[in-house]
Structure formats: C-alpha cells, structure tokens
N, CA, C and O atoms as a GROMACS GRO file, in nm:
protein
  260
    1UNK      N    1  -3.937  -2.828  14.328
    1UNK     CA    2  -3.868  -2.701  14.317
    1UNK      C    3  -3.973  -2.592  14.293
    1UNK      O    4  -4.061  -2.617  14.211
    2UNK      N    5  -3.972  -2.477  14.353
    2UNK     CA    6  -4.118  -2.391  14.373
    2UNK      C    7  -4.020  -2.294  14.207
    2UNK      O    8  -3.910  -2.268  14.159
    3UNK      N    9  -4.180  -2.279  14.188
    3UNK     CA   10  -4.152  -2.204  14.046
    3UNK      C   11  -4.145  -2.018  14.058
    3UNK      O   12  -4.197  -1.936  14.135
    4UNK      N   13  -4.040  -2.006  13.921
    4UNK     CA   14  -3.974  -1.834  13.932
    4UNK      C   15  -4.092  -1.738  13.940
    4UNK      O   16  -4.202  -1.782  13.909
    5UNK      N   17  -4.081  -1.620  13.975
    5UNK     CA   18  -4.212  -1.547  13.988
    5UNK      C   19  -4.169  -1.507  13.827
    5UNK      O   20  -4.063  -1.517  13.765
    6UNK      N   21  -4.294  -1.459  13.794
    6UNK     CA   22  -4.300  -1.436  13.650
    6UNK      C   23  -4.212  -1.255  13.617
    6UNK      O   24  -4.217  -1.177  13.712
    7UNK      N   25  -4.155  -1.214  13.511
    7UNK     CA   26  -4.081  -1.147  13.538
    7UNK      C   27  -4.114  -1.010  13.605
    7UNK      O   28  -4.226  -0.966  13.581
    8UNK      N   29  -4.034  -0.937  13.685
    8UNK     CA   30  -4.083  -0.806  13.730
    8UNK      C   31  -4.093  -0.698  13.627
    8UNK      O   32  -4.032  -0.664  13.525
    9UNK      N   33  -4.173  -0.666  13.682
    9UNK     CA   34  -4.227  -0.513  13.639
    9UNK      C   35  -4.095  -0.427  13.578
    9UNK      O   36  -3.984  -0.428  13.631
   10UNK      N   37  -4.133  -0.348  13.447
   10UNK     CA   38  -3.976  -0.326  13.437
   10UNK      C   39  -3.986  -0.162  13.467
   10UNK      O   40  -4.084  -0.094  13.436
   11UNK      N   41  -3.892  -0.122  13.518
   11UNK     CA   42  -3.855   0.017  13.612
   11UNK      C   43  -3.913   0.107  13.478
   11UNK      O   44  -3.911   0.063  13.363
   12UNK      N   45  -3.954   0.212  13.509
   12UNK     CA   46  -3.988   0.306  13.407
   12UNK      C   47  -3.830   0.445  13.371
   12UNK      O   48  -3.756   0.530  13.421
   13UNK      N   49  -3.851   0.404  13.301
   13UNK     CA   50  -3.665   0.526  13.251
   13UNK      C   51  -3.722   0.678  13.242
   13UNK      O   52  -3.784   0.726  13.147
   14UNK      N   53  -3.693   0.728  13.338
   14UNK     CA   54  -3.758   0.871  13.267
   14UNK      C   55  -3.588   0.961  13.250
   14UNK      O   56  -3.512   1.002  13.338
   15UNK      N   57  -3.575   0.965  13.083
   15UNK     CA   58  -3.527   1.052  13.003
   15UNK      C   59  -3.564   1.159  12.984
   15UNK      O   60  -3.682   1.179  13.012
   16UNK      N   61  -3.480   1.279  12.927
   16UNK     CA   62  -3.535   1.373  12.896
   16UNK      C   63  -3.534   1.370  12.757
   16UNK      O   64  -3.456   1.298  12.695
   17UNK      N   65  -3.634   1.463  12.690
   17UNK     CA   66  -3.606   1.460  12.549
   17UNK      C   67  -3.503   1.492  12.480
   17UNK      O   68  -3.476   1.435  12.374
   18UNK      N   69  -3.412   1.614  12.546
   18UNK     CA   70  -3.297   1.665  12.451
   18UNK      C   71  -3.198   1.685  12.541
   18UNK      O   72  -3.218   1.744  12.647
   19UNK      N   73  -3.075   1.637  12.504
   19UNK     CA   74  -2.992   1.703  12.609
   19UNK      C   75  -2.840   1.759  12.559
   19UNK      O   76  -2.825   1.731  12.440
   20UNK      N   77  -2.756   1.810  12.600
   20UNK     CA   78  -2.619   1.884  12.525
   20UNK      C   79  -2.565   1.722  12.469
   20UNK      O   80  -2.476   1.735  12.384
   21UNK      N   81  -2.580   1.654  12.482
   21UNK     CA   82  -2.521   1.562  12.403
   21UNK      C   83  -2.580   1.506  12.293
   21UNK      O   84  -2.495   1.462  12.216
   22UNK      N   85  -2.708   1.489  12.251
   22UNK     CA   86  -2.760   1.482  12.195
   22UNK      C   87  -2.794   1.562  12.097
   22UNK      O   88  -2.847   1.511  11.999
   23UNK      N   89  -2.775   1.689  12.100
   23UNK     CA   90  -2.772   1.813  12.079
   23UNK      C   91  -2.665   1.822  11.955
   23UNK      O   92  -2.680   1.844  11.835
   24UNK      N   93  -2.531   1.791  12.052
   24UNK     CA   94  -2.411   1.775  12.012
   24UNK      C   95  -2.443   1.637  11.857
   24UNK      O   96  -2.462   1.646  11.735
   25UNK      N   97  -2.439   1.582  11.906
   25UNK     CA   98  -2.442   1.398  11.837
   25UNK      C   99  -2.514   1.477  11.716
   25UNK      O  100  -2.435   1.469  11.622
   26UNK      N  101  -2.675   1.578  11.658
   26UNK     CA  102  -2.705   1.591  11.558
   26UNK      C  103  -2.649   1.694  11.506
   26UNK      O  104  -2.676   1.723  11.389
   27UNK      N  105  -2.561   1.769  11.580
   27UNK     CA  106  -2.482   1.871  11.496
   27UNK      C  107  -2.374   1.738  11.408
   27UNK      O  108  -2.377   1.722  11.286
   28UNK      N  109  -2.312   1.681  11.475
   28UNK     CA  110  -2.208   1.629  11.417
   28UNK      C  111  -2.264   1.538  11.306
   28UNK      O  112  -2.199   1.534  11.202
   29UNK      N  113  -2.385   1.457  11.315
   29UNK     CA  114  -2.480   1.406  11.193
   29UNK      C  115  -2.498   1.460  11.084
   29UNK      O  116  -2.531   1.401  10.981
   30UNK      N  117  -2.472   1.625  11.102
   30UNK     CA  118  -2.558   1.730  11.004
   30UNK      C  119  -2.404   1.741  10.912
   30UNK      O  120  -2.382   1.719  10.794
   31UNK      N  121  -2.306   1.788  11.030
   31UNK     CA  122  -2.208   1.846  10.924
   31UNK      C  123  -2.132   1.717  10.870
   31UNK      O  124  -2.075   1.733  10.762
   32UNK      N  125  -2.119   1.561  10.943
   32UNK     CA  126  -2.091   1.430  10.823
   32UNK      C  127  -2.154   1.430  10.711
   32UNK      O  128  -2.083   1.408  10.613
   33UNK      N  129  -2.299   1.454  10.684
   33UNK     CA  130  -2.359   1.450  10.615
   33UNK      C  131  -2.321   1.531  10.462
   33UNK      O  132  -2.357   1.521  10.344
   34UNK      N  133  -2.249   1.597  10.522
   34UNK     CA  134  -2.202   1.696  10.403
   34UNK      C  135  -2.035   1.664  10.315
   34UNK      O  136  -1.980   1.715  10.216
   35UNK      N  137  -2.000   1.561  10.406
   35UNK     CA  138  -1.862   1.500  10.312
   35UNK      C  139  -1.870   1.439  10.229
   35UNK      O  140  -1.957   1.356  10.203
   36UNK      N  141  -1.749   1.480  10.152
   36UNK     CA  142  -1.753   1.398  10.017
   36UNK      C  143  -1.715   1.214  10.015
   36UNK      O  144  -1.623   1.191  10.094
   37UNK      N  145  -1.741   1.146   9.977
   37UNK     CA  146  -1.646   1.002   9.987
   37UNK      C  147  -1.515   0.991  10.019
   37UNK      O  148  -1.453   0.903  10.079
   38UNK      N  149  -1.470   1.130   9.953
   38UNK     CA  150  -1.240   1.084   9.997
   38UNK      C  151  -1.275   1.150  10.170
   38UNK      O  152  -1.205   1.116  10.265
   39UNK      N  153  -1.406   1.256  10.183
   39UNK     CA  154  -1.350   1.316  10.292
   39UNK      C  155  -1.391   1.192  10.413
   39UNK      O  156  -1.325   1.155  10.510
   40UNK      N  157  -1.503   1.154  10.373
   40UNK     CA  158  -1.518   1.058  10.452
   40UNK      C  159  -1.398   0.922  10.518
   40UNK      O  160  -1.349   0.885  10.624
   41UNK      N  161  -1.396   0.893  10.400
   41UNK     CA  162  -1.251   0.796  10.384
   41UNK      C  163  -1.139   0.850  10.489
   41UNK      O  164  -1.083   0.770  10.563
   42UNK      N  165  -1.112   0.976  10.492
   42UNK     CA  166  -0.962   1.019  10.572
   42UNK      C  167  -1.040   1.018  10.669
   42UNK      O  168  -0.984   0.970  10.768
   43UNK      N  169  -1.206   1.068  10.701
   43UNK     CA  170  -1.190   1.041  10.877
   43UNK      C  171  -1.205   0.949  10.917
   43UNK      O  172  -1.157   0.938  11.030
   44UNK      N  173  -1.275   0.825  10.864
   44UNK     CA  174  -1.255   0.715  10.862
   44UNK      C  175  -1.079   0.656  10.922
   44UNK      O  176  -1.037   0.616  11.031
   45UNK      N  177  -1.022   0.677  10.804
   45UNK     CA  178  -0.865   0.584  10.834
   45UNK      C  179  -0.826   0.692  10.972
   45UNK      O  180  -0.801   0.634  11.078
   46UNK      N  181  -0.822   0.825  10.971
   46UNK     CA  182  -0.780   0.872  11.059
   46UNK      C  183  -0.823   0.818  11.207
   46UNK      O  184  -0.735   0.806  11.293
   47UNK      N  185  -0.993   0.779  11.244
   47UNK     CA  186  -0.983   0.701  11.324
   47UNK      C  187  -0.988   0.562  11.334
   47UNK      O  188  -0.995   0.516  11.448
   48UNK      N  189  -0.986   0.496  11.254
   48UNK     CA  190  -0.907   0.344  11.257
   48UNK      C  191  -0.763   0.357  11.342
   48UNK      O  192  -0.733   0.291  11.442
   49UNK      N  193  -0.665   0.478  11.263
   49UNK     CA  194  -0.546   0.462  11.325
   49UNK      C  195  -0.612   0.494  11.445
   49UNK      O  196  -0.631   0.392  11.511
   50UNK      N  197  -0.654   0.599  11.502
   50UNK     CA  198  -0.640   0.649  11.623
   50UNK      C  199  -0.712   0.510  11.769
   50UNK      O  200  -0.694   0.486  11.888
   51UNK      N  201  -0.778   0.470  11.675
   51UNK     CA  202  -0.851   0.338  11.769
   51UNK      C  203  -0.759   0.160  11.788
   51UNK      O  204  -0.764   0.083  11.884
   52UNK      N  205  -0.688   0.145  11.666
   52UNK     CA  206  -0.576   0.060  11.654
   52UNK      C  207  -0.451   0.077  11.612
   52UNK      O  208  -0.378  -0.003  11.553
   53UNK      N  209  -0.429   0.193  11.648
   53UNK     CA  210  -0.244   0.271  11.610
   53UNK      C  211  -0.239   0.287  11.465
   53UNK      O  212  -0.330   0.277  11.382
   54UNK      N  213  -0.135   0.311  11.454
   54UNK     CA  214  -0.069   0.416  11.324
   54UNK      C  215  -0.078   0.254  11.266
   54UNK      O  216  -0.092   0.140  11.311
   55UNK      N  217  -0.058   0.332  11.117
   55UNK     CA  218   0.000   0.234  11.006
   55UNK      C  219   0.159   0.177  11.008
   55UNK      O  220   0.224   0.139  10.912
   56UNK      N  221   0.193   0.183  11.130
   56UNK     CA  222   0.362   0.152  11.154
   56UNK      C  223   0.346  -0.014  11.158
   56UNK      O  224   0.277  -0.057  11.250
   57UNK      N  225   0.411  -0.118  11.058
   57UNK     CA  226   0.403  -0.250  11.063
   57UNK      C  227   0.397  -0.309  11.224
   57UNK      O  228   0.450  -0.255  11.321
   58UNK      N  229   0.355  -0.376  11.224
   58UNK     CA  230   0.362  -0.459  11.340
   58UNK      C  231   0.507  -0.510  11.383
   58UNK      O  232   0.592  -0.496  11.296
   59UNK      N  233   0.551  -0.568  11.509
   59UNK     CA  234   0.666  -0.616  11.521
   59UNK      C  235   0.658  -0.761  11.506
   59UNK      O  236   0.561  -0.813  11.561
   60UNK      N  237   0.750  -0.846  11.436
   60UNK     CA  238   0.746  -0.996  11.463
   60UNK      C  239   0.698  -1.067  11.600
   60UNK      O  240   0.743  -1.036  11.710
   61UNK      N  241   0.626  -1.141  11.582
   61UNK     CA  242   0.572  -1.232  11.696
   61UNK      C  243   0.749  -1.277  11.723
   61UNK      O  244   0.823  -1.264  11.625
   62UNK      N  245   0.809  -1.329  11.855
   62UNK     CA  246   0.929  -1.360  11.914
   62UNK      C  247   0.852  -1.549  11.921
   62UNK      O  248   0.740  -1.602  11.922
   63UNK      N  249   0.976  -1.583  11.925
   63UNK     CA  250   0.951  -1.708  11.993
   63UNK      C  251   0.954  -1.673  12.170
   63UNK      O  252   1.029  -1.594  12.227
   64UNK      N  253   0.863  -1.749  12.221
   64UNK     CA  254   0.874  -1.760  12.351
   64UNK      C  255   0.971  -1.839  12.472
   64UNK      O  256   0.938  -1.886  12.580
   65UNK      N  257   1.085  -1.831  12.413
   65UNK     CA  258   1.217  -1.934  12.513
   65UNK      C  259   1.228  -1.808  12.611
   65UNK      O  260   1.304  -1.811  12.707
   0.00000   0.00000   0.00000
C-alpha cells in the first residue's frame, strides 16, 4: 500500500485586524464588564429562556400507543 504524502501545506488565512464585528463583540465586553452579579444573573436566565424556552413546565412524556 503506497504511503500518505505527509500533510499539506496549510493555506495561509489572511484576516484583517479589526472589523465591525469585532468592534462590536469589545463594546459589548466593556459594557458586561460593568454588571453587577443579580444583573448578570437576569441576562443570564433571560437567555437560557430565550435559547431553551420560557420557564413554562414541560408537558408529560405520552405513552406511545
């Protein structure tokens, strides 16, 4: 069995240094930085809900007949 070529060359990434999102991302670093623990906490739960729904109980699993 002929052997793998050894790995390729890896592509060079050309990024830029700064961009509006990034920009963005350390504004929003700067002003977290400034909450208190409860404030943190509500944005926290606020997006928990928003990523796995409200605090509304779940519905019973059904049997499957």
């Amino acid at each position: 069995m002929p052997q793998r070529a050894a790995s390729r060359a890896k592509k060079q990434l050309d990024y830029p240094a700064e961009t509006r999102g990034s920009r963005l991302a350390a504004k929003a670093r700067k002003l977290a930085s400034r909450h208190t623990p409860a404030q943190r906490r509500a944005h926290m739960d606020a997006a928990m809900a928003m990523v796995y729904g409200g605090s509304q109980p779940k519905e019973a699993a059904r049997t499957g007949r």
